[in-house]
N, C-alpha and C positions, 0 to 999 in steps of 0.2 A: 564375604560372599557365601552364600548357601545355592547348594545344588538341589534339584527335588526331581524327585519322577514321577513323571506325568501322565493320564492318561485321559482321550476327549472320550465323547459322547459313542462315539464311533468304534471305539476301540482301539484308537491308534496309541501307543505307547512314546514317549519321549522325552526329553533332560530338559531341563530350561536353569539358568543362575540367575538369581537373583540376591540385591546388594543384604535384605535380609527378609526373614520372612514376614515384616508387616509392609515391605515392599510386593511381596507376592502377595499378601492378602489385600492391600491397594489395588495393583491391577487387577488381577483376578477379579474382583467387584466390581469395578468402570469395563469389563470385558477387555482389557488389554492383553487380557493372553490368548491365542490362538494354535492351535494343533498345525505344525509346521507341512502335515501332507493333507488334512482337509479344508484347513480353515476355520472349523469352528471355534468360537469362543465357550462352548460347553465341556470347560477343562477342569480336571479336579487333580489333587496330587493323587499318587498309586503310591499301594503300600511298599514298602522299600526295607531293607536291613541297613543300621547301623552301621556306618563305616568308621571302625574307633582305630585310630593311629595309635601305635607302641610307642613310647621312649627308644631313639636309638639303644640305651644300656638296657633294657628289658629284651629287645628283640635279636641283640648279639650274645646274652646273656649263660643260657647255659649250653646254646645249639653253635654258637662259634660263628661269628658273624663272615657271614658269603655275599664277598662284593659281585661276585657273578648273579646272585639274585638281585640286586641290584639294578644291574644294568638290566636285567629280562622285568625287571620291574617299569624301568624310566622306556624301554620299550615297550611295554601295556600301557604304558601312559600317552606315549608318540603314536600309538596307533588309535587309542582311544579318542587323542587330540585327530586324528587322521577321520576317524570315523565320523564324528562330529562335525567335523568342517565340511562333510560330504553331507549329511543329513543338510546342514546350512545351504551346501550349493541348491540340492534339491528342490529345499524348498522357497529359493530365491529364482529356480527353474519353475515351480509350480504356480508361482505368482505371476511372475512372464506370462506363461500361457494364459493364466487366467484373464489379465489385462487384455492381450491379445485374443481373447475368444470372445470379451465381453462387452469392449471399448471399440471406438471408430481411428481410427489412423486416419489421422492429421498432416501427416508427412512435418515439412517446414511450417506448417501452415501452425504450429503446435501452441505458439505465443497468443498468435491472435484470436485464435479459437477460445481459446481457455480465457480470454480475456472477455469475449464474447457473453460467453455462457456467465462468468464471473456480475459481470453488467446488466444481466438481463436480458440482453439483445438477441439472445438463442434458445432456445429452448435446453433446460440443464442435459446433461448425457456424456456418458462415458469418451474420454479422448486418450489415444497417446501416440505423441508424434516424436519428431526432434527437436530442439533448444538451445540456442547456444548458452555459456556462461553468464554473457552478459543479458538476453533475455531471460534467461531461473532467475537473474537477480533480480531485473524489473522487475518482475511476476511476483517475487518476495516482498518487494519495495509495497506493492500494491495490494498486498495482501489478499492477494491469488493465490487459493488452497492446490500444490500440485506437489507429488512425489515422483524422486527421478527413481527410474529401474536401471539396476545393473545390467550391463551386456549380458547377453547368453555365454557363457563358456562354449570355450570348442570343444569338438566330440574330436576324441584320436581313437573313435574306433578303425 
């Protein structure tokens, strides 16, 4: 896995992994990558420093190795994992609204809409309602293009 940092057209700054980088230069050319707070697929990597890892025996070496940096290390990592996973929430919030500002709510009706539209029978246009399991299945069966959104998380402001 390789990390890269990224930045869109916009100026927006952010991390993405990928498995390696001719897997980045894949996406990146079919526009599979996108800027997690605008959306655009106008992403390029930013220039970055090297991050070259020591040999444990090189980095206990002549300074006396301190398990206390350690731990304040694997906590840079737990927060940076924290931080990440918020950028993720974000911008799984920013697509919510997006949906929701740009699409029609379908309520229940979410199956047979999209099946509609799928057919011919409607004129094509933005939906999202609710689904149960077993209608996402049908809808898969029938190769009805739809993606489910995750819940909004809750605010504990």
């Amino acid at each position: 896995m390789i990390l890269y940092q990224l930045k869109c057209q916009r100026g927006h700054n952010f991390e993405a992994w990928f498995l390696n980088s001719a897997t980045y230069d894949s996406q990146q050319s079919s526009d599979d990558v996108s800027c997690p707070h605008c959306g655009t697929t106008e992403v390029a990597k930013a220039p970055m420093a090297p991050n070259i890892a020591r040999r444990r025996s090189e980095a206990g070496s002549d300074m006396g190795h301190d398990r206390g940096h350690d731990r304040a290390a694997g906590r840079g990592s737990e927060d940076r994992a924290q931080e990440v996973a918020e950028k993720i929430l974000e911008a799984v919030d920013g697509l919510r609204q997006d949906v929701e500002d740009n699409c029609d709510y379908v309520g229940d009706e979410f199956a047979e809409e999209a099946r509609r539209i799928h057919y011919g029978e409607t004129e094509e246009h933005g939906i999202y309602g609710e689904a149960s399991d077993e209608e996402a299945k049908e809808l898969d069966e029938e190769g009805v293009d739809f993606f489910r959104l995750p819940y909004p998380r809750r605010r504990n402001d």
